[in-house]
Phi, psi and omega in degrees: 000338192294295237276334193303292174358297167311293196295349161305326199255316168305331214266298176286344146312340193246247213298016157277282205309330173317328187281287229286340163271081206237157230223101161300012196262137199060311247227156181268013169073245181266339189283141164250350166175133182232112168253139139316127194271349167219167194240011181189108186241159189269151184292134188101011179245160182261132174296156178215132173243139173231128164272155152204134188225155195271336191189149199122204178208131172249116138221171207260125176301194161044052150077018157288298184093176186323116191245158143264114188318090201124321219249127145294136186236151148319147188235159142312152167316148159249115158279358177193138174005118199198119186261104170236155209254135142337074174239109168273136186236114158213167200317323183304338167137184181271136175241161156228161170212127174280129163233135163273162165231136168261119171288111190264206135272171182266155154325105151307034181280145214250315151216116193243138161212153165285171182311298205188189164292138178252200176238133155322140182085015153231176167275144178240200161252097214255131157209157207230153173228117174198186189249166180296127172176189193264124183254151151211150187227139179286202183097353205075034175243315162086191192308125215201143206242127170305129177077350170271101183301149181243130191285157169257002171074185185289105176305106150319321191197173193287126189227134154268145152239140194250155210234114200248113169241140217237114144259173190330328201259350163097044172233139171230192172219157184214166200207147162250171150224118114026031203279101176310134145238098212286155173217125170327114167312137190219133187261149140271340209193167171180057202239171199238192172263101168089158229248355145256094238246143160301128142348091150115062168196154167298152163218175160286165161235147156214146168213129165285114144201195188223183146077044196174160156273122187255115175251145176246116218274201178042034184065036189281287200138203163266147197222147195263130174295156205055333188264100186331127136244186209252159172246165152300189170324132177279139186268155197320313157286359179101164193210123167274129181244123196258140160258111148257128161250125187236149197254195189280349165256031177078064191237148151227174179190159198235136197218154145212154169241155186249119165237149173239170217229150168307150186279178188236167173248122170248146197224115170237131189258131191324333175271305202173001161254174168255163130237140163264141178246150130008143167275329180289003194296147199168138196050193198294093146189192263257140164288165186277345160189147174250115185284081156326095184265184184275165190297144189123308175286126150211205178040037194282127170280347194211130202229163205151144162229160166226119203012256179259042167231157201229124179286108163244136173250157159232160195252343189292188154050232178255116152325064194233165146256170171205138179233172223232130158295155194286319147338349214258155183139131164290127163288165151268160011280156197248080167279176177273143158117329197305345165080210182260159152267184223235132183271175197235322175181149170237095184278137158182160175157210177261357174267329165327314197054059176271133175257313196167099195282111166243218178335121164231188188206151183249136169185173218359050173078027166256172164228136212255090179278109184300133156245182203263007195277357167087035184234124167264142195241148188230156179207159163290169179269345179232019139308158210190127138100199186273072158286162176272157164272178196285328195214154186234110175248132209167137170138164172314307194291327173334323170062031173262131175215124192037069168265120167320337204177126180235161180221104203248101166220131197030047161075062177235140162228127176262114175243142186262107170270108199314300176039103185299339159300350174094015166243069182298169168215168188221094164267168208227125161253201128263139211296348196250012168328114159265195129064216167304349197316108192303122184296109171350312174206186185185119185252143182233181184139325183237133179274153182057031174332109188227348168188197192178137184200135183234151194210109209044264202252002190266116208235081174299170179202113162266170195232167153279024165253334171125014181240124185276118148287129155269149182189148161291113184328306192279285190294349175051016166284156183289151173236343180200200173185127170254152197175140150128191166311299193331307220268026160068059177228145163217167174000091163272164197216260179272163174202167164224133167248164200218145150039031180110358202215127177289154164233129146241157181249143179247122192310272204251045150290333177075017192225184178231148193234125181237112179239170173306104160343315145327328196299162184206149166110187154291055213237138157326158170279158154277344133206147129331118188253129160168160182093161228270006178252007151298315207078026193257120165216121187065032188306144171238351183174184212196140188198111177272128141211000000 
């Protein structure tokens, strides 16, 4: 019995200490488990790991931070392999649990293709090259060894196949290929909308066709059969556009479409803009660019075009022309700040001896200016800067008085002379007449003589009372007369006519008026330009090209 004792006593010292010490180092405590929701992620992706624990404050190493028990948390992106460890903190002591994730790579592919173009009805060969993962390619071709071609067994029609590689973490990428089975290109269609285009503004192509890739010239690109595209701008005269479809064995075919472009209404307006429209343009809205001119410019009076450049003279501010790319204009909307457009060349200074440029007309690359000194001044179209003009037309015999408006038709120059007493004229020179030169004819009939334009055997005449006169260019008989209430005309100044049709800007109505070229009487426009999303105030001249 002496000897049981000891070991009796020893046996219950160990289990008092047990009881009353029990030693948490390894064991998890309070975590009942921290897992990873997947254990293999593709590398640059992020992890989401969940704890759960009975009690404490939980956080996660390697750049997590603080977890809520149950509550899934987000990892940093991964690049390598990465163990992160678990520590809850509670009154019983600290516990940890570890879990990994392995960063795999990702899948690759570097290419898949067939050998080539086939003929219906044969077979090729497909092959992918790629990294790690497992390829499979559908179709009934199944699991495939990187760089080892594969038959695609007998193609019908041009078919695709997609090539699916898979790595260890279950992330895949996939690629097509193409297998052609070429058949003679065919176009159906190739058309634009409508057989006329707005100017300087973009349009569609839509083209049909089959057996081929379809390009469009004119910096359009490649185009989807049915499916519109957009072109860049259209340029002022229009432009023709080829659709090729071409198949994989160099087979082509050709289509072209021609678009053309609506002609435009320049509107100058008396203080110191142009605006341009549509020539079809009517009732309120808004123009398709305002040409903003420089300092300097005012009063403008006069319109002209010369190939892509566009002529305004004035007579306000300094007495010049200036011309304009034909292209030049703020779109809308027309906020402040857009600053000026930019001229392209300017005659004007003190050598001009400019009084006040109002109406001209261009022809065999000159320009015929009315100045208001009762004088016509001629210059190149491509003179620039404080020039003399070239030419002089001027003196008593001459019979020009405050003339206003010239015209150059079958080597003729027509000036309309306003002359404020009220016996205007329209004298006929020869277009190349200098110096004192006596006028050929001379037709009267219209008072306050404010522009002019002849069109075939035809001698329009605007007046500042509002009324257009016709008369035979030679005989100077009257032929018709627009005139009275109807037509909405006041100080008419320039006009133009286009496809049949008069334009006048009517001063001081503030709108532009369009009648039949034929038209006679007191009879209405046929439309109205006018109101406040025009800008049009104080129109001085209306100029179609």
């Amino acid at each position: 019995m002496r000897h049981v004792w000891p070991l009796l006593l020893a046996l219950v010292t160990v289990l008092l200490s047990s009881v009353g010490c029990y030693d948490h180092s390894g064991g998890n405590g309070t975590i009942q488990s921290f897992l990873a929701e997947r254990s293999k992620i593709t590398k640059g992706q992020t992890a989401k790991l969940t704890a759960v624990f009975e009690s404490g404050t939980g956080t996660i190493d390697n750049g997590v931070g603080e977890v809520t028990s149950g509550v899934p948390i987000e990892t940093p992106a991964l690049t390598a392999n990465t163990t992160f460890t678990l520590t809850v903190v509670d009154e019983s002591g600290t516990f940890t649990e570890a879990a990994e994730v392995n960063a795999i790579d990702p899948a690759v592919i570097t290419s898949f293709k067939p050998d080539g173009v086939i003929l219906p009805g044969q077979a090729t060969n497909l092959t992918a090259v790629f990294t790690g993962g497992t390829g499979v390619i559908d179709n009934g071709i199944g699991p495939i060894a990187s760089g080892v071609p594969v038959s695609t067994g007998v193609v019908a029609a041009t078919k695709n196949y997609t090539l699916t590689v898979t790595n260890e973490a279950g992330d895949a990428v996939t690629q097509i290929a193409e297998v052609e089975a070429a058949v003679t290109p065919v176009i159906t269609s190739f058309t634009a909308p409508g057989a006329v285009v707005s100017r300087y503004t973009p349009t569609m192509l839509t083209a049909v066709f089959t057996g081929g890739k379809g390009v469009i010239d004119q910096s359009v690109g490649p185009v989807v059969s049915t499916m519109p595209a957009k072109t860049p701008d259209v340029p002022g005269l229009g432009l023709t556009y080829t659709l090729t479809v071409t198949n994989g064995l160099g087979e082509k075919v050709t289509k072209s479409v021609t678009v053309t472009t609506k002609k435009e209404l320049f509107i100058a307006d008396n203080v110191m803009d142009v605006l341009v429209f549509d020539v079809d343009a009517t009732g309120d809205v808004e123009p398709k660019r305002i040409v903003v001119t420089q300092a300097g410019v005012a009063g403008i009076l006069g319109l002209g075009i010369f190939g892509d450049e566009l002529f305004i003279s004035n007579e306000g501010g300094s007495p010049s022309l200036t011309s304009y790319s034909l292209a030049d204009g703020f779109r809308p909307p027309y906020g402040n700040g857009g600053g000026d457009n930019k001229s392209k060349r300017r005659i004007v200074g003190a050598a001009t001896t400019l009084n006040g440029a109002q109406e001209f007309s261009i022809a065999g690359g000159e320009l015929f200016v009315a100045d208001k000194s009762s004088t016509i001044k001629v210059w190149n179209v491509t003179d620039t800067g404080d020039i003399a003009p070239k030419r002089t037309l001027t003196g008593g015999t001459t019979g020009l008085a405050n003339c206003l408006g010239t015209w150059v038709d079958s080597g003729e120059l027509y000036v309309g002379n306003f002359n404020s007493a009220g016996a205007g004229t329209v004298t006929v020179y020869p277009q190349g007449a200098s110096g004192d030169t006596a006028p050929t004819r001379t037709i009267n009939g219209t008072d306050n003589v404010t522009g002019l334009t002849v069109a075939g055997n035809e001698l329009f005449v605007f007046s500042k009372v509002g009324e257009i006169t016709v008369f035979d260019k030679m005989t100077g008989t009257q032929l018709r007369k627009i005139s009275g209430s109807n037509t909405q005309d006041t100080e008419l100044y320039q006009c133009s006519l286009a496809d049949g049709e008069i334009f006048c800007s009517s001063y001081a109505l503030d709108r532009v008026v369009v009648f039949p070229a034929n038209g006679d009487g007191n009879i209405p426009p046929t439309r109205v330009l006018k109101g406040d999303k025009t800008y049009i105030a104080s129109p001085t001249g209306a100029f179609v090209f």
